[in-house]
C-alpha positions in Angstrom: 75.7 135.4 123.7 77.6 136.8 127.0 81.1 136.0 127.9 81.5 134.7 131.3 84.7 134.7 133.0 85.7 132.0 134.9 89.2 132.8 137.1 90.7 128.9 138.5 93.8 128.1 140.6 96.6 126.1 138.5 95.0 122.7 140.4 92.4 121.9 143.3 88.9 123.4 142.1 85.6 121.9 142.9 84.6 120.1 139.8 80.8 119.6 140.3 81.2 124.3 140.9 82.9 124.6 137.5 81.9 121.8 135.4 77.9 122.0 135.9 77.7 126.0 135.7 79.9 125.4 132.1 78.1 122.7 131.0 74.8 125.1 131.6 76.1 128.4 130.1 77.1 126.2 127.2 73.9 124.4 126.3 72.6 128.3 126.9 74.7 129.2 123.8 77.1 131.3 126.5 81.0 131.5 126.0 83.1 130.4 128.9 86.5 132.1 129.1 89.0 130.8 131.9 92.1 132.1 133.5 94.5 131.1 135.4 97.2 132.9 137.0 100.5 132.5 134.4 97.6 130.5 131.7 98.3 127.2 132.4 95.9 124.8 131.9 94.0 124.1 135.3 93.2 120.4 136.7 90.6 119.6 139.4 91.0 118.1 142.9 91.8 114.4 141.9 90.2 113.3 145.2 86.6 114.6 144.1 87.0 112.3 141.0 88.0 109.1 142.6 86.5 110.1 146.2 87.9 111.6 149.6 87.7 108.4 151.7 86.2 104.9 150.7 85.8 106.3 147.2 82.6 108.4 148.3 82.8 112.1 148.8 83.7 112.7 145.7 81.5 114.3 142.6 78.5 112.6 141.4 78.6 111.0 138.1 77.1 113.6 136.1 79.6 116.3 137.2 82.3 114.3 136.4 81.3 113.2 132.8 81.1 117.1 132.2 84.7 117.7 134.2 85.5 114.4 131.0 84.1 117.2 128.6 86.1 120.6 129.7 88.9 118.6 129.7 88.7 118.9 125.7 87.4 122.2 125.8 90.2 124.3 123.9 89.2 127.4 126.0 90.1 125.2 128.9 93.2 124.1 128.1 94.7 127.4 127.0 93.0 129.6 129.6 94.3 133.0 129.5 96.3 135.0 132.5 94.7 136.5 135.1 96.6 139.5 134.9 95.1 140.1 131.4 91.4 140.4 132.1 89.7 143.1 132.7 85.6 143.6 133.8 85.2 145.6 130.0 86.1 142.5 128.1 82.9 140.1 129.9 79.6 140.4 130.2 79.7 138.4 133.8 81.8 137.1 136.2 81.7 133.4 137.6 83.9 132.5 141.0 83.7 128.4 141.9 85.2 127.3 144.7 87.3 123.9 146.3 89.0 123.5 150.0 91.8 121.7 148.9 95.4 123.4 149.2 95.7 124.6 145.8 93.1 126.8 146.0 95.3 129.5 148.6 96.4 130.4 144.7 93.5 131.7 143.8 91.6 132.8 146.8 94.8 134.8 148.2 95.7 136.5 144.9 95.4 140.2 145.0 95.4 140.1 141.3 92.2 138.1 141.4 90.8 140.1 144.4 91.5 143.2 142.2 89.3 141.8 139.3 86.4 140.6 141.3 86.6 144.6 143.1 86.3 145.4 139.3 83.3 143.7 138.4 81.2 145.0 141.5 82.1 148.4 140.2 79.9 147.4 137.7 76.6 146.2 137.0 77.3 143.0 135.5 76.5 139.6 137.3 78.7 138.2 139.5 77.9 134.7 140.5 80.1 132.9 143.8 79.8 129.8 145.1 81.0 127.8 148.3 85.3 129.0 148.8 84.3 131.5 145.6 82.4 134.0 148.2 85.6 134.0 150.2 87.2 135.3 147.3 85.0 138.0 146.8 85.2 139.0 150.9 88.5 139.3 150.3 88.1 141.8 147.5 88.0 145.3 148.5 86.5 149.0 147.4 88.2 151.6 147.0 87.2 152.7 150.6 88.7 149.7 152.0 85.6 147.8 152.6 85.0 144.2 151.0 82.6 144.3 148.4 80.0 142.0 150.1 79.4 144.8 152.8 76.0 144.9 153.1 75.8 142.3 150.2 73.0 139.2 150.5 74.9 136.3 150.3 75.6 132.3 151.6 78.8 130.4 151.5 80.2 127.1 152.6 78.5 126.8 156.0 80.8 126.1 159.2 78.7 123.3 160.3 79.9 121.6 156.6 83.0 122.5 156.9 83.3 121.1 160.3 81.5 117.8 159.7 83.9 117.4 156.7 86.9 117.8 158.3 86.5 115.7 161.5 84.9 112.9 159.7 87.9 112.8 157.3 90.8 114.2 158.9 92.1 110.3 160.1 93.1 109.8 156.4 93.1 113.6 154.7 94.7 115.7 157.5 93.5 119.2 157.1 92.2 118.3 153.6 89.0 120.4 154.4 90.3 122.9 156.0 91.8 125.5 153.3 92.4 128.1 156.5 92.9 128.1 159.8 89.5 130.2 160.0 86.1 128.5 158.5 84.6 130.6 155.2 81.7 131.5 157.0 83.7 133.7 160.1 85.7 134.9 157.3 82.5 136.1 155.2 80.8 137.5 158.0 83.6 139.6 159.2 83.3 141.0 155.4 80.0 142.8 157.1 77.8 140.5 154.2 74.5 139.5 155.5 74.5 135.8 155.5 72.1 133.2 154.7 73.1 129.7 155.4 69.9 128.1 153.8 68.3 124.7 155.0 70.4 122.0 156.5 71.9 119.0 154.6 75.1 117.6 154.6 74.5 115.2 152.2 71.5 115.7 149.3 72.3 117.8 146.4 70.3 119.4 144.0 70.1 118.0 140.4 69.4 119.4 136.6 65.7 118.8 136.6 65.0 120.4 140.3 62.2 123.2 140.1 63.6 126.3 141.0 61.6 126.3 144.5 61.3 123.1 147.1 64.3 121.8 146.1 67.5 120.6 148.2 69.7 123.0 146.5 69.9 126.9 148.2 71.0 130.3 146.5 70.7 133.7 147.6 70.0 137.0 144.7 71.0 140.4 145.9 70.6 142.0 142.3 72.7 140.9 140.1 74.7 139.1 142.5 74.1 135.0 142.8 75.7 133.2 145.8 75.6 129.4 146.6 76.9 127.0 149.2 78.1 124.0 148.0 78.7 121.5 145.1 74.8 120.4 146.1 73.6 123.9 144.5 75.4 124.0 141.2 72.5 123.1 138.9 70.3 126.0 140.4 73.5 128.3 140.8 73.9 128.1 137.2 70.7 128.6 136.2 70.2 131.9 138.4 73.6 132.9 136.8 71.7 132.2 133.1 68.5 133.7 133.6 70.5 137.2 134.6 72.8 136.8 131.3 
């Protein structure tokens, strides 16, 4: 059995991102171990349970009866600090993303960029997905450099980011847009080679997908995992499994 970490803001994550890799590494017989940044207990972006506009946009049903389930998950609900984790204590590292503003918590901390530099010092997996790979750009070596310089990777792409925010922003404002820049400028400044995968803005992957000619997109680079969007969770966490 591995111990994954999973680092969340206080409020704002993606739930399909964190609930359908947990569920997975679960059912795998894998222990989840989240933190926060003073250990409260975390709670998703409401909107993604009860829909962005028109009650769509939102998670799919699945996701959300898992998200029902880590709500009663004691590791959940007394996550432990940030500041108290170290790469030597887990066998992997997991980063999920959200655009909502709660996330600047987590994707600005230096304490969290400090961990993720920790765990590409070594070789244990690392799994990002969607804002999550902006977390990781943001992480630095000792040299200075982000850690995804001359990494393999995807992120959110702009064109989704963009199509979300201006098909939303009558009713959510800048909802969908967690910076001023999009994730993908921001990732490829890190020097990363970037793979934005097919284009969809709308059909996700699901648990019973096969692993090739499906809708969802991940890129490996070793034992580093990358993925887009909620739409590649099932697939992100089963890359993420098959390397634990």
């Amino acid at each position: 059995m591995a111990r994954v970490l999973v680092p969340l803001p206080d409020r704002d994550f993606d739930v399909t991102e964190v609930a359908v890799p947990w569920k997975l590494l679960r059912e795998a017989g894998h222990e989840v171990v989240f933190a926060t940044e003073a250990g409260a207990t975390p709670a998703c972006d409401p909107l993604l349970i009860t829909g962005v506009v028109f009650g769509k946009l939102g998670a799919h049903p699945e996701p959300i009866a898992f998200y029902r389930e880590l709500e009663a998950d004691p590791g959940f609900l007394t996550p432990k600090t940030w500041s108290s984790c170290t790469p030597a204590d887990f066998d992997a590292l997991l980063l999920p993303g959200g655009h909502a503003p709660g996330m600047r918590q987590y994707l600005g901390s230096d304490v969290v960029h400090a961990l993720i530099a920790g765990f590409f010092a070594t070789p244990k997996p690392i799994a990002a997905i969607c804002h999550g790979v902006l977390a990781a750009a943001r992480a630095r070596r000792p040299d200075g450099r982000s850690v995804l310089d001359g990494v393999r990777t995807t992120c959110l792409p702009k064109y989704m980011e963009r199509a979300a925010y201006w098909s939303t922003f009558w009713r959510r404002g800048r909802y969908y847009r967690t910076y001023p820049a999009y994730v993908e400028d921001e990732v490829r400044a890190a020097l990363a080679t970037l793979e934005v995968g097919p284009r969809t803005l709308s059909k996700r992957g699901t648990r019973d997908e096969p692993s090739v000619g499906g809708p969802a997109f991940v890129v490996e680079d070793g034992r580093y995992v990358s993925a887009r969007w909620p739409g590649d969770a099932y697939l992100f966490g089963k890359k993420l499994i098959a390397r634990l």
